[in-house]
N, C-alpha and C positions, 0 to 999 in steps of 0.2 A: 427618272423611271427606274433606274437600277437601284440606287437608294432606297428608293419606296418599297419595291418587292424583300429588299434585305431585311424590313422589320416585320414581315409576314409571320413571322415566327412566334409574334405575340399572340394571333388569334386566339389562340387554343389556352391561353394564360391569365387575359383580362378581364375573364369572369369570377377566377382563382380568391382573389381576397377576398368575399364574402363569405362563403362555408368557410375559409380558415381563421377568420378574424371573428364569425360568430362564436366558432368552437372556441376559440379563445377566452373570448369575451363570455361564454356559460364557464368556463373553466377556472375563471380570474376572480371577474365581477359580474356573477348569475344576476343581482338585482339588477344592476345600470342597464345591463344589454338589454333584458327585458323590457324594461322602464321604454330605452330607444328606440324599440321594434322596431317602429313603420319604418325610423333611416333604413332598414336595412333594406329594406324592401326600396325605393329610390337609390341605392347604391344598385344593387342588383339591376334594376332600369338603364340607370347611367351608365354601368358599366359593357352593358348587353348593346346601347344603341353606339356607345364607341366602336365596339367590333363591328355592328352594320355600317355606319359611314366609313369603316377603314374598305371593306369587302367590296359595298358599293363601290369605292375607288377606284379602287384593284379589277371589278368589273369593267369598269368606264374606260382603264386604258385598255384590256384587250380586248374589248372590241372595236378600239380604236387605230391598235397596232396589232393584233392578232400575236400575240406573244405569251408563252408560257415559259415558267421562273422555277427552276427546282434547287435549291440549293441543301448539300448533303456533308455532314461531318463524322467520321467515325468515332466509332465507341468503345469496339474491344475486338484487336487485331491477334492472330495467330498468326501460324503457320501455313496452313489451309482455313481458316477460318475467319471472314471479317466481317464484324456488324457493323451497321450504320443507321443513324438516325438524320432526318432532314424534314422539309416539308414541302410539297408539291403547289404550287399555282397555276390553275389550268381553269375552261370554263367551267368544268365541273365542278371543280372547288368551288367556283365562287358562285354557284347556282347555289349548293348547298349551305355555304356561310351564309350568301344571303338570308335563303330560307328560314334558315335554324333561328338567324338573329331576330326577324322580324316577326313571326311567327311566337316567337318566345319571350320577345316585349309585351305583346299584346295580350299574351296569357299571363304574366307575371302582373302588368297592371290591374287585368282581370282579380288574380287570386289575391290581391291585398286587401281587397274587399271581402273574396269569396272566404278568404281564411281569415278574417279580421275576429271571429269569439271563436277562434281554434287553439288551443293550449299549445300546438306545436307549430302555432305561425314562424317560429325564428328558422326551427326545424325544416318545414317544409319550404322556407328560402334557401334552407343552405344546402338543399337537394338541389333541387331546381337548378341554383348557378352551377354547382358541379357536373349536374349533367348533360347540360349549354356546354361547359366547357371542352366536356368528355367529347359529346356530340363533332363538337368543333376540331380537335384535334384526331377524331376519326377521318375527316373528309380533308383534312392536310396534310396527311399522313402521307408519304413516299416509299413505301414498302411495307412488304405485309404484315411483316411481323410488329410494325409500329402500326397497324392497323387490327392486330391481334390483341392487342393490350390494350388500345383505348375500344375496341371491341367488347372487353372484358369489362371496361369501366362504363361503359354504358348499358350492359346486362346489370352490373352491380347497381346501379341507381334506379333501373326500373323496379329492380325487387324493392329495392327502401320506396319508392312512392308508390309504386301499386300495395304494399303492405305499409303504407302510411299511416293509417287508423290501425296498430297492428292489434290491440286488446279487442277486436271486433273477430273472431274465428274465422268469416267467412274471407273479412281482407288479409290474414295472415295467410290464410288455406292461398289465396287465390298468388301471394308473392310469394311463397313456396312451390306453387303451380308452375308457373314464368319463368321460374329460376330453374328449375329441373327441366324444365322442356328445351332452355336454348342450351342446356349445359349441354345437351346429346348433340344440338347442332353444333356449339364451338369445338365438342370434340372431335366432329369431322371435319371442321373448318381447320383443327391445328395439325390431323393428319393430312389434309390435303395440299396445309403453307409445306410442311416438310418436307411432303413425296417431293415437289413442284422444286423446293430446295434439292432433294438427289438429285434431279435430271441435270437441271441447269446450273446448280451452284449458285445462285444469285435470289436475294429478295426483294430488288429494286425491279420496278412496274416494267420499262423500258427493254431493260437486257433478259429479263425474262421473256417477255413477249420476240423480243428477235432472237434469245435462245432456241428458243420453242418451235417457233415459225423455221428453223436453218434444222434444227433438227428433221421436226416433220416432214419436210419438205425431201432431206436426204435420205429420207427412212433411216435414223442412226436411233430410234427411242421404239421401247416398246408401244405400239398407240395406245392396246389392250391399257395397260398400265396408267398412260396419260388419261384416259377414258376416266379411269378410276378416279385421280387423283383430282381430277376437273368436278367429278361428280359429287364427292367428299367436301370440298370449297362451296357447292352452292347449298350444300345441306346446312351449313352456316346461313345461307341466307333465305331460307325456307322456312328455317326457325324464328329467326329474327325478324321477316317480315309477314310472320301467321301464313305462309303458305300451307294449305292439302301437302302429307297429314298432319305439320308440327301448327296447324293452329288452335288448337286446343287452348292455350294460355289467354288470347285476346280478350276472348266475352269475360272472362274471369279478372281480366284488369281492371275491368269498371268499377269495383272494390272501394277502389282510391279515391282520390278528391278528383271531379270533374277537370279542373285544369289540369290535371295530369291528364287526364286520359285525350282531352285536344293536346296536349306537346306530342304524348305518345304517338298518338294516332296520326298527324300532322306533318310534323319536321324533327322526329330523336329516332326513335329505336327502328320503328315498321320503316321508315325510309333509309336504315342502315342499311336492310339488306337488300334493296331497289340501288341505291348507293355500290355495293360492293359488286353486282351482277352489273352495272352499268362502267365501273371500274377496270372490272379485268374481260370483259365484252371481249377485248382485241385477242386477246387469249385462246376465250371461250370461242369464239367464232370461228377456227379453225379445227374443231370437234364438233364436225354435224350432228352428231348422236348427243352431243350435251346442248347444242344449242336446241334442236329437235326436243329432249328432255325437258328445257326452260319452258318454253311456248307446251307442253303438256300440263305441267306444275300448274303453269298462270292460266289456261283455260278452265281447268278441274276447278282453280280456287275461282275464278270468275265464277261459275254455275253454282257452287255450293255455296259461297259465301252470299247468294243471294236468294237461294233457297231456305239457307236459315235465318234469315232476317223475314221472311214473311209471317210468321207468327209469334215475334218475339213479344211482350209487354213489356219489358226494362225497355225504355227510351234509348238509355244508354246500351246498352248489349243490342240495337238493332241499329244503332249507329256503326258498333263495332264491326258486326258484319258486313255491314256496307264497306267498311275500309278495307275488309276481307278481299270483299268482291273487286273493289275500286284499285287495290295492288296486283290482284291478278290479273288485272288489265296490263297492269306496267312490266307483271314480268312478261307478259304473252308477246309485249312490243318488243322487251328486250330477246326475247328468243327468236323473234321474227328478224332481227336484227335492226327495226326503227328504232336508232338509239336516240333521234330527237323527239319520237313522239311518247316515248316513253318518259322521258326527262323531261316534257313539257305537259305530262297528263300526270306529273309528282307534283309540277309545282301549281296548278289550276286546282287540285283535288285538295292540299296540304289549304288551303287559302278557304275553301270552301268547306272542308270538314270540321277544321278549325272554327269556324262561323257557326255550323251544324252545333259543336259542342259546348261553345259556351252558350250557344242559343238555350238549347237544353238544361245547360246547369243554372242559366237565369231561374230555367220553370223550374225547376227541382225547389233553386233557391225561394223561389215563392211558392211552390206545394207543401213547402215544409210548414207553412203556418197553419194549412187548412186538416193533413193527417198527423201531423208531429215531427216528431226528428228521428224518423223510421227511415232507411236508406230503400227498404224493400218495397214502403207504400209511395214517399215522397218520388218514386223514379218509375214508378207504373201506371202505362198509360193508360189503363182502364180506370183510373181515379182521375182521371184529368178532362179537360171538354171542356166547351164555352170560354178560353181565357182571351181570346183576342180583345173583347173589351177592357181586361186588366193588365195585361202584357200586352200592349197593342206593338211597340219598339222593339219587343224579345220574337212577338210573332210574325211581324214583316222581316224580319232577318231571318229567322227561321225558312220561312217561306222562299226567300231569295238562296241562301243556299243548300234547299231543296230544290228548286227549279233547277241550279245549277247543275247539281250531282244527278239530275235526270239528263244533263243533255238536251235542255232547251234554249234555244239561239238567244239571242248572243251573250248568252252568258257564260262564264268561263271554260267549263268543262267539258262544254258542247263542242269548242275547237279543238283540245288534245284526245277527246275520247274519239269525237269524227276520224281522226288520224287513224287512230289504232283502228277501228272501224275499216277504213280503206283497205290498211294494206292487209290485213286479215283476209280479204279477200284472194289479193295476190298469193297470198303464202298456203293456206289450206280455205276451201270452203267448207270443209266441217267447222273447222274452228271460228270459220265466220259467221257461220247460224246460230252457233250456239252466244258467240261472242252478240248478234245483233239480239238474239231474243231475250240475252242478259238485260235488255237496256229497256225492255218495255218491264221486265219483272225489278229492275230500277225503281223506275216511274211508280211501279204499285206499291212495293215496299214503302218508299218515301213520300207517299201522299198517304198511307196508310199512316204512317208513323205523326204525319202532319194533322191528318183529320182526326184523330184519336186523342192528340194534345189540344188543340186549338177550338175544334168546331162544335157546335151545338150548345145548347144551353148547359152552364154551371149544375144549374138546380135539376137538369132533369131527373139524376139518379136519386136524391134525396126528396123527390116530391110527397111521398106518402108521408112522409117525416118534418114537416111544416113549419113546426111549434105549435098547432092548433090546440094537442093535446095537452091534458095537464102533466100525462105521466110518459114524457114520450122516453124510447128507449135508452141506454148508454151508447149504445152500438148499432152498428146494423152492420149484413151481409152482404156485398154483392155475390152477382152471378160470377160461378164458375163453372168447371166441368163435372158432369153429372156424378155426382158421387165425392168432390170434391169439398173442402171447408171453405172455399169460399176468399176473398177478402171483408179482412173488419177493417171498420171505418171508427171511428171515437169521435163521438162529440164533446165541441168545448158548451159548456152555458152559462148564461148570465146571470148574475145573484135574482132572486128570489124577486118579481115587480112588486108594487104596489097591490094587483088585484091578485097577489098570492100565486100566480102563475112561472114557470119553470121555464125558458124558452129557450132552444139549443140555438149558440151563436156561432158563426162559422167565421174565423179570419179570411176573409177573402183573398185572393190573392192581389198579389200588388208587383207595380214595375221595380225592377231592379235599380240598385242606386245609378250614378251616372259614372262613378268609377268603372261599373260594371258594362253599361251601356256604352262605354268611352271606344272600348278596344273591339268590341263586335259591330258598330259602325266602322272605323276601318277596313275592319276586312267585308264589311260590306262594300266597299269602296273596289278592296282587291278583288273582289268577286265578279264584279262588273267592268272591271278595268282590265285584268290582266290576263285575260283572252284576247287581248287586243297583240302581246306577241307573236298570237300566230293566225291573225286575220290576215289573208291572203296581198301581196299588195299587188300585183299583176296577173294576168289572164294565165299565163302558168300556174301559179297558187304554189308558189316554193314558198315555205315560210321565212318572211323576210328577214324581221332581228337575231330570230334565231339560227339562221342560214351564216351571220355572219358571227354570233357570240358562242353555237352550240355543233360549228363544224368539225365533225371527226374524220375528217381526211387524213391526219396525220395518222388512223389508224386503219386506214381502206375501210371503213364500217357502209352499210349499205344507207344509204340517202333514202329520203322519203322521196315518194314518187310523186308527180307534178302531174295535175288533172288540168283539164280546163273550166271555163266556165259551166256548161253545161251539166256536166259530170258531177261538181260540187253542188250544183244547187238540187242537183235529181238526187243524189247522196242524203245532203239536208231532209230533204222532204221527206227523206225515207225512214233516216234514224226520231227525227220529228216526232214526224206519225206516230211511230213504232211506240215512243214515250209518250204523246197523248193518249194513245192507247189504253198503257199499262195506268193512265192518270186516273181516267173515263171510269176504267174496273174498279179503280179504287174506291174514287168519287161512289157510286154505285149502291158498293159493299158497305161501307163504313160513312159515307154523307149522312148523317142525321134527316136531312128532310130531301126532297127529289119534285121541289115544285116545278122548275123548268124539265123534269125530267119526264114529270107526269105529265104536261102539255099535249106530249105526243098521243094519238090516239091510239096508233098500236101497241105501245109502252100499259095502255089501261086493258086496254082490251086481251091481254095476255096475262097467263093466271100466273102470276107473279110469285105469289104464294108459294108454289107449287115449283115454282121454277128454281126457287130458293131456296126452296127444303131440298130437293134433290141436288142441289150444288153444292150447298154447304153441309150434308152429309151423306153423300157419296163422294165428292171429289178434297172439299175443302178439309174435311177430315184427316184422310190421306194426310193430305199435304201440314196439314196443322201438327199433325202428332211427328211428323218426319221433322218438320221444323222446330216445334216448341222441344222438342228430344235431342237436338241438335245430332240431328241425323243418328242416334245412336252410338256414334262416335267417342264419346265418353265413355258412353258404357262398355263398349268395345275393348278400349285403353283399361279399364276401370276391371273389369274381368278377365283379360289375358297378363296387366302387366300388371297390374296395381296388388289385386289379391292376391298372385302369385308371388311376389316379392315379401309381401307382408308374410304369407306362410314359411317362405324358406328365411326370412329373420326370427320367425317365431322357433324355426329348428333350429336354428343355429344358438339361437337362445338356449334353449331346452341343451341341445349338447352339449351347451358350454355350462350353463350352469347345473346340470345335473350328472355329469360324467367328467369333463376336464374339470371342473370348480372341485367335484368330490372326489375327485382323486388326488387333486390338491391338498385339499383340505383333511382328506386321512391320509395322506403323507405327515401333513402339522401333527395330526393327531395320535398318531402312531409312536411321533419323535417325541411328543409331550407326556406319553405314559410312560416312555423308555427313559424319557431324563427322571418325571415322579419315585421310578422303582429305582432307580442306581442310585440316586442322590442318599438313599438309608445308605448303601453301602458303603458310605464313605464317612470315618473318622477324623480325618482332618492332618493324618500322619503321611508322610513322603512316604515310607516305607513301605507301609501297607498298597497305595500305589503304585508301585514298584512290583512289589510283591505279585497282583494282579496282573499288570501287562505283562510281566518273566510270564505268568501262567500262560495267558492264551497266546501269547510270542510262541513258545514251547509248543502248545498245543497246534498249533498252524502251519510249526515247523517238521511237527509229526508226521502230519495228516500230509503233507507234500511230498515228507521225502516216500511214504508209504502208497502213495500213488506212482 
């Protein structure tokens, strides 16, 4: 057992050879490496499912022996001063290696497919390992400041994949976005490792947390102060996992290639900072004002991040919001102090959005034949409808986790989000209405997003457009908003028939290959399975495996609270409902046809019309332009920070090059007339020079002593 823990050290390592051996290998012999591609892509595999079967291991024994392994060596010792570097094994860790490992197989076998005619396949492998790796050596980390630096490497990797496509303006704009929004967070993150360094002298998890705690406890620290330095720390993680206000960057990562944005969203960056607040919890839990803080953060972003997902049309950007929403769940548990329901509603939701996003990059991948290889047509769901007959495999996954991420029994995220649900209750009932109505505006978002890809007929938008005609258009328009251009649509067509006729042909879509289909059947697998951690196994309802793999007693953290039968099943019915609800409205709004719906007699006999027109422009509007504007919030950032900054580099330009540049510059030029005029005065004679300096020597000597 001791043994085994001692080579934990490699986690963060044995992704390592691939990004260094391909930079190599472009650097050495650019044709061979290329020629090799795919190896690399199975080395990357291989290498990634090694780390999982080491973690799994490492999981199996403690929850067998309940045992955590830290082992730590220094690095650079002073006087007063000594760093250390180590790596920590606890269940935390090994929830998250898991995670990260398997989670990132299944996107990597995804994108060998998905990037297989991509010029920068080797490239975007040798991201990808790197920052599995980074990822990995975050959640092993043993102190902050070695959590500060692979922090730093996993900001570095988002920017290179979200600006993956970087010759495309809007994905370089958007990794330029991401990297400046979390720099504000790491720079309170690195003020708040240092403050936390004055108090207590120490960067190790442990002696910090019992500094802290002997401190407080004796009032020998400023609180004021600690307050601060606690607050600065989560600003790191507010950024890094899109919390109200630093989530600005998320929708804007959609940029990149779709399997980035399932790692992203998943198991790397957004669950850094779910990761880091679940980290220093023991900490943080001794500052009511911060932890009161946390559960504010994560309510705000629950409500907003699902308010702007209701009227998004990128697929992808209303996935992202959903994750928005879906984190804010997790910080709301961590500030409530459930730190299992919190960590069990990362790993259900990471399984299920994951599923969500390849699902969607399947349809992308088959949209792209039907509008071209437009990022802006191929991922909007108003060009999309009827595909269940051609992605039938892309659309039953789809489907599955969307039920999911609604919160429908028994599937995964119905049991960690129930949780959060619960104690939400105990802890504020504000925050529990707004957290339960979150879950019906869920349900609508994601049936919206479902029924807008999937349902109704293919043909119905292009009906008038047939091929009847001889001379039918190049283009057409659909609907937009009034005053708007519209989307254009391009037809492909056929050479020229027999009876002289022109007829526009349409690539249909079609299923994705089975490399593609390989890894989103797993996690269909996960999605239906691995709710099965916290199905209740006695009439208490303590969660069982995670009771004994996810117990934070060694840090006093608050326990989930134990309902009985009863309780839980009137709970279910309630959060249920709430999502059928939100399903129903969906259904409604956006179902193409409403035969069972018409059935009802009251349903006809109500002027429907009428009902419609004033909901969808009185109410729907509202919410439409709140939403589609993304609350404003750009424009906000975009007018107070952005214009402002660009103006005062526009001054400082202006003064630099028009005042410090030309006073420069007639200094040069003042010295270049005054060398042009002397240089006649000179013959080439010693004496004559001589002669000169005696002069003005004399002259200088005059003028001094005459003062």
């Amino acid at each position: 057992m001791e043994q085994t823990y001692q080579y934990a050290w490699i986690i963060p390592f044995v992704p390592l050879p691939v990004p260094m051996l391909i930079g190599a290998g472009l650097l050495l012999f650019p044709t061979v490496t290329k020629n090799l591609r795919r190896m690399w892509s199975f080395q990357s595999v291989l290498l990634l499912s090694i780390v999982m079967a080491f973690s799994i291991y490492l999981s199996i024994q403690q929850i067998n022996r309940d045992s955590i392994y830290q082992y730590i060596w220094s690095w650079i010792i002073n006087n007063d001063f000594s760093l250390e570097f180590g790596y920590l094994i606890d269940p935390l860790t090994s929830i998250m290696s898991i995670l990260i490992t398997t989670v990132g197989i299944t996107v990597l076998i995804y994108s060998d497919n998905y990037m297989a005619h991509d010029q920068g396949y080797l490239r975007f492998f040798a991201y990808m390992s790197f920052f599995s790796a980074a990822m990995l050596g975050l959640v092993t980390s043993s102190n902050l400041i070695q959590i500060y630096i692979f922090w730093e490497l996993v900001g570095l990797c988002s920017y290179l994949l979200i600006g993956f496509w970087f010759t495309r303006p809007g994905a370089a704009n958007a990794g330029q976005k991401a990297f400046v929004t979390n720099r504000v967070g790491d720079f309170g993150l690195l003020l708040g490792i240092l403050g936390f360094y004055w108090i207590t002298g120490s960067f190790e998890f442990r002696e910090l947390f019992e500094i802290l705690n002997n401190l407080i406890s004796s009032n020998e620290v400023n609180f004021l102060f600690v307050t601060l330095c606690a607050a600065l720390v989560f600003v790191g993680a507010i950024a890094k996992s899109a919390q109200f206000p630093f989530h600005v960057w998320l929708p804007d990562a959609m940029e990149g290639p779709t399997p980035i944005s399932a790692l992203i969203h998943a198991a790397t960056m957004v669950a850094a900072g779910i990761f880091l607040v679940a980290r220093l919890l023991p900490l943080f839990i001794v500052i009511p004002y911060i932890m009161y803080f946390i559960s504010l953060i994560g309510i705000i972003t629950v409500f907003l991040g699902a308010t702007l997902a209701l009227a998004q049309q990128d697929i992808k950007r209303g996935l992202a919001y959903s994750t928005m929403s879906q984190l804010g769940y997790m910080m709301l548990a961590l500030g409530m102090g459930s730190y299992r329901s919190a960590l069990f509603h990362l790993i259900t939701h990471a399984y299920s959005k994951a599923l969500l996003f390849l699902g969607s990059g399947s349809v992308i991948h088959s949209m792209e034949t039907v509008v071209g290889y437009s990022p802006d047509k191929s991922q909007n769901m108003v060009l999309m409808g009827g595909l269940t007959k051609h992605v039938p495999i892309s659309k039953g996954a789809f489907l599955l986790g969307t039920l999911s991420l609604c919160g429908i029994p028994p599937l995964a995220c119905f049991w960690s989000k129930d949780e959060i649900l619960h104690d939400s209750w105990l802890y504020s009932p504000i925050f529990a209405l707004i957290a339960w109505a979150t879950v019906g505006l869920t349900a609508f978002y994601m049936f919206r997003i479902y029924l807008l890809t999937f349902e109704g007929p293919l043909s119905a938008r292009f009906q008038n457009y047939s091929g009847k005609k001889k001379n039918p258009p190049d283009s057409i328009s659909l609907w937009g908003k009034k005053g708007s251009k519209g989307i254009e649509i391009n037809f492909r067509f056929l050479p020229i028939d027999e009876r002289g006729e022109n007829k526009p042909q349409f690539s249909y879509p079609y299923e994705s290959e089975n490399t593609m289909l390989f890894p989103i059947c797993i996690l269909c697998l996960f999605t239906l399975t691995i709710g099965s951690l916290g199905i209740p196994s006695d009439l208490d309802f303590n969660l069982d495996i995670l009771a004994q793999w996810l117990d934070p007693a060694i840090y006093l953290l608050h326990h989930a609270q134990s309902r009985d039968l009863s309780e839980f099943l009137k709970q279910m019915v309630t959060s249920a409902g709430i999502a059928y609800c939100g399903i129903l409205i969906a259904c409604f709004l956006y179902k193409p046809t409403y035969s069972w719906l018409n059935s009802f007699h009251f349903i006809n006999s109500f002027h429907q019309r009428s009902f419609k027109r004033v909901l969808r422009d009185k109410i729907v509007t509202v919410i439409y332009d709140w939403s589609y504007s993304r609350a404003y919030i750009d424009t906000f950032y975009n007018t107070l920070i952005v214009c402002r900054v660009r103006r005062l580099a526009q001054f400082i330009h202006f003064f630099d090059f028009r005042i410090i540049e030309t006073k420069a510059n007639g200094v040069g030029f003042v010295s270049f007339l005054a060398g042009e005029g002397i240089k006649y005065f000179g013959y080439g004679r010693i004496s004559s020079y001589m002669f000169v300096s005696l002069f003005f020597l004399g002259g200088f000597f005059y003028l001094f002593y005459m003062n």
